[in-house]
C-alpha positions as CSV (number, residue, x, y, z in Angstrom):
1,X,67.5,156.8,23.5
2,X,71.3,156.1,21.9
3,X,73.9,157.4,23.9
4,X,77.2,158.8,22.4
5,X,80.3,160.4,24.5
6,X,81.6,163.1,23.4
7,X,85.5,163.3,24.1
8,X,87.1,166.2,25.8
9,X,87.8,169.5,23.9
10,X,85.7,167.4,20.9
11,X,82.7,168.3,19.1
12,X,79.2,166.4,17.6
13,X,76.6,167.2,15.0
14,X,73.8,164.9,14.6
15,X,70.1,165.7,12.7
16,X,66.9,165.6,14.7
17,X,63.4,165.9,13.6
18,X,60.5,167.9,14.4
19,X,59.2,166.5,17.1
20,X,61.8,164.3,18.6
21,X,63.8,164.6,21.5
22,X,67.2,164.4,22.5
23,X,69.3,165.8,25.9
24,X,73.2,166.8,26.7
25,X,74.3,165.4,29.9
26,X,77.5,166.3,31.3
27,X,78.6,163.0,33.1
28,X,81.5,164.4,35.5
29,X,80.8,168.0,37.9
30,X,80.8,171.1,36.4
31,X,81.9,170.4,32.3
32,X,80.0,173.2,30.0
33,X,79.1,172.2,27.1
34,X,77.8,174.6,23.9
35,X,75.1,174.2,22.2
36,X,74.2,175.7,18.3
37,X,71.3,174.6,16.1
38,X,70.5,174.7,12.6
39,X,67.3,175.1,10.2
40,X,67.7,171.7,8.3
41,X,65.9,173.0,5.3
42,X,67.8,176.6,5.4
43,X,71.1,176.0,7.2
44,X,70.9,180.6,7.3
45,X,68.3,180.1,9.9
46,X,69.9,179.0,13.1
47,X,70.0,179.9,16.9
48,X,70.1,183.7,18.1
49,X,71.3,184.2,21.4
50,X,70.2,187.8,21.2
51,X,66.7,186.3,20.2
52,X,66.3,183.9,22.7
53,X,67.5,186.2,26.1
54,X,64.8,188.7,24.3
55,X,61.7,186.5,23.7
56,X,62.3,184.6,27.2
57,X,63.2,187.7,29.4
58,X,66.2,185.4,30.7
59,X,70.0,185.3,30.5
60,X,69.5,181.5,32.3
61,X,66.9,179.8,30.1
62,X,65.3,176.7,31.4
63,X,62.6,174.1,31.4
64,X,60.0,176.1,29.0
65,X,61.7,178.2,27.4
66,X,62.8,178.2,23.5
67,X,66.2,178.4,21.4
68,X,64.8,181.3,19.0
69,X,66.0,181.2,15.6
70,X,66.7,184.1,13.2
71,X,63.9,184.3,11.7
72,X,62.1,184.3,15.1
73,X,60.5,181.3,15.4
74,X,61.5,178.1,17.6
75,X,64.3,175.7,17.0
76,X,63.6,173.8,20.2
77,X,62.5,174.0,23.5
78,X,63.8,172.9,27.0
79,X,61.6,170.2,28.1
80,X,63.6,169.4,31.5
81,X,66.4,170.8,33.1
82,X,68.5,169.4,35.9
83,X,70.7,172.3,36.3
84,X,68.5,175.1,36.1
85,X,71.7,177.3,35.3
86,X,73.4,177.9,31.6
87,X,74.0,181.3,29.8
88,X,73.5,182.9,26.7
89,X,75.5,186.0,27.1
90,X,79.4,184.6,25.8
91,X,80.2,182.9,23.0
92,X,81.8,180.1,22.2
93,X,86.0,179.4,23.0
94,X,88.2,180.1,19.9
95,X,91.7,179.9,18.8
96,X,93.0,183.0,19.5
97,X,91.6,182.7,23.5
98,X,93.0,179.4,24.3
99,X,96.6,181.1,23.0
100,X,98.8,181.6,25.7
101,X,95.5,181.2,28.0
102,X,96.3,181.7,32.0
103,X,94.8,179.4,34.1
104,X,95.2,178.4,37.9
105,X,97.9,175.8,37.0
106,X,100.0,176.9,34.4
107,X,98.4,177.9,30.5
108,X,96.4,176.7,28.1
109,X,98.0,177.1,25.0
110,X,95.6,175.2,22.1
111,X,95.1,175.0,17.9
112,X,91.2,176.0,18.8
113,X,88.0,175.7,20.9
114,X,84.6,175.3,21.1
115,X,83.8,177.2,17.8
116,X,86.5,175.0,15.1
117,X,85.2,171.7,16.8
118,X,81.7,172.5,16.5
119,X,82.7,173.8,12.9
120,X,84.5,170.4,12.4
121,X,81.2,168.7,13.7
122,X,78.7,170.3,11.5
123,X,81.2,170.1,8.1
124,X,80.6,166.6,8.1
125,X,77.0,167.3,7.7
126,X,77.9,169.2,4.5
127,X,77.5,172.4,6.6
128,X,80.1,175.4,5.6
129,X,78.4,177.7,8.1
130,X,79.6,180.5,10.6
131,X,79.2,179.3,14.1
132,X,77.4,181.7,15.7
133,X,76.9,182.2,19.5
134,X,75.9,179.3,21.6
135,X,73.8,178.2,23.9
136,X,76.7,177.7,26.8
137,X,75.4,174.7,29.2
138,X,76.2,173.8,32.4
139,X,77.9,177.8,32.5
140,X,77.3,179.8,35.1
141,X,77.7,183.8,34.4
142,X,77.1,186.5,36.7
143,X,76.0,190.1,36.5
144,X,76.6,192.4,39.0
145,X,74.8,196.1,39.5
146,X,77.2,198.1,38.4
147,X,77.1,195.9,34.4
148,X,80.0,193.9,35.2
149,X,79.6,190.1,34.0
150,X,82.1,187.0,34.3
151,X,82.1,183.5,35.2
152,X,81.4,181.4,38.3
153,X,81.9,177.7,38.5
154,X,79.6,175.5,37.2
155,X,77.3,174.2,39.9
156,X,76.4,171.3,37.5
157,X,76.5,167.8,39.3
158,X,77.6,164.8,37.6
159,X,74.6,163.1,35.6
160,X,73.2,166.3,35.2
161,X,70.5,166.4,31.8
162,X,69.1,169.2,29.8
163,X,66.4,167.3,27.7
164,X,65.1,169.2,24.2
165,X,62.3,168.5,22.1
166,X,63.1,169.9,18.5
167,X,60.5,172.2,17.2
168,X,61.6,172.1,13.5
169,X,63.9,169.7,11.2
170,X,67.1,170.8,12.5
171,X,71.1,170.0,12.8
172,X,72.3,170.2,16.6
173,X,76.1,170.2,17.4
174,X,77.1,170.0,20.9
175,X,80.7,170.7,22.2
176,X,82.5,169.2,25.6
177,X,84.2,173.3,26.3
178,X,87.4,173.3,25.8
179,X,88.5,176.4,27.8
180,X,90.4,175.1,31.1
181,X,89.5,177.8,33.7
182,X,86.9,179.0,36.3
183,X,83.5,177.0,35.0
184,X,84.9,173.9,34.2
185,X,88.2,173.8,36.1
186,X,91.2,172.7,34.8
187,X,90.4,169.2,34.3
188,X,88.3,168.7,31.0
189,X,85.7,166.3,31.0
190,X,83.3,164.7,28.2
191,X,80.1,165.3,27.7
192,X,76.8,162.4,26.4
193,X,74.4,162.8,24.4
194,X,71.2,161.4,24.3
195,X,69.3,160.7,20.8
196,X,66.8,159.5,19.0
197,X,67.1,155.3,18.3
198,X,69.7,155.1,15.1
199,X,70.4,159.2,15.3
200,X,74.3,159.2,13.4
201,X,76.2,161.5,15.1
202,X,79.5,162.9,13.5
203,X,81.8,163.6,16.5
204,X,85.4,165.8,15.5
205,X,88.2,167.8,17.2
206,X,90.5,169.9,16.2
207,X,93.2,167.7,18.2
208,X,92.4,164.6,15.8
209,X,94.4,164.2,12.2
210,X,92.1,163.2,10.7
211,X,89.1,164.1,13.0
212,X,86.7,161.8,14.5
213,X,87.1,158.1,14.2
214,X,89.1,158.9,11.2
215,X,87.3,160.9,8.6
216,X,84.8,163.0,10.6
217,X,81.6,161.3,8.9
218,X,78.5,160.3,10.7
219,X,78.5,157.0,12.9
């Protein structure tokens, strides 16, 4: 398997095919990263959070269990798991969160998030799509009796790997969170990917002018 880093507060697309496998690993403690995935054929088919917590009967999918498209088939599957705990209940960070954003040392005050550099990722892939929820890895959310939900601290450890196998032709972008704050603390970190031998993987963020290594194409 190629590796590729992705930077902090950056995002990557790369194409995968039916079949193959690849893994996010967050090299430091406790970095999330998020996760979307796209029909290659029919970029309107791609992963349903609301789907996948459904089919699985989990808000903390794991080893076995699918990314559910819209139309309600597979996109992948978890194939190994060294964390055990992610969440597919919040979506991605935006703009207008990391504006004037409180954290425990200061605030976070950013042009975007998780969504624009995934966005960024996935354009250069020819993909003018809406980034829907994400898979959020490495996150760990909590629901209490009475409905309340939030955010805990990640409890991944560094070297941690979730491994896919792609059940379809499919785009994959992957974002290193950039929201400073209780799951990844206030001390971003990157996040690697591991792909198929000669995978291109187009890595962006909206803190680059121009993005990427310098025009946001594959590499």
């Amino acid at each position: 398997m190629d590796r590729h880093r992705v930077p902090p507060m950056s995002g990557a697309a790369f194409e995968v095919d039916a079949g193959a496998t690849f893994a996010v690993v967050t090299p430091e403690p406790r970095q999330v990263a998020d996760l979307v995935a796209y029909d290659r054929e029919d970029p309107a088919v791609h992963f349903e959070q609301s789907y996948t917590r459904d089919l699985n009967g989990t808000v903390r999918p794991t080893t076995g269990d699918v990314l559910v498209a819209t139309d309600g088939d597979p996109l992948a599957t978890i194939t190994a798991d060294d964390c055990g705990v992610h969440d597919i209940m919040f979506g991605p960070c935006t703009g207008w969160m990391l504006t004037d954003r409180p954290t425990a040392d200061g605030r976070q005050d950013e042009p975007g998030g998780c969504r624009e550099n995934l966005s960024l990722a996935l354009s250069a892939y020819g993909l003018d799509v809406r980034v829907p929820d994400t898979l959020n890895l490495f996150q760990a959310s909590t629901v209490a009796e009475d409905g309340a939900f939030d955010v805990a601290e990640s409890v991944a450890a560094a070297g941690d790997a979730v491994t896919f196998r792609a059940d379809r032709d499919a785009v994959v972008a992957v974002s290193a969170c950039s929201a400073k704050g209780v799951a990844s603390g206030t001390t971003l970190t990157p996040i690697d990917l591991r792909v198929p031998p000669g995978t291109d993987v187009a890595i962006a963020s909206v803190h680059d002018d121009p993005p990427g290594d310098g025009d946001g194409s594959p590499r």
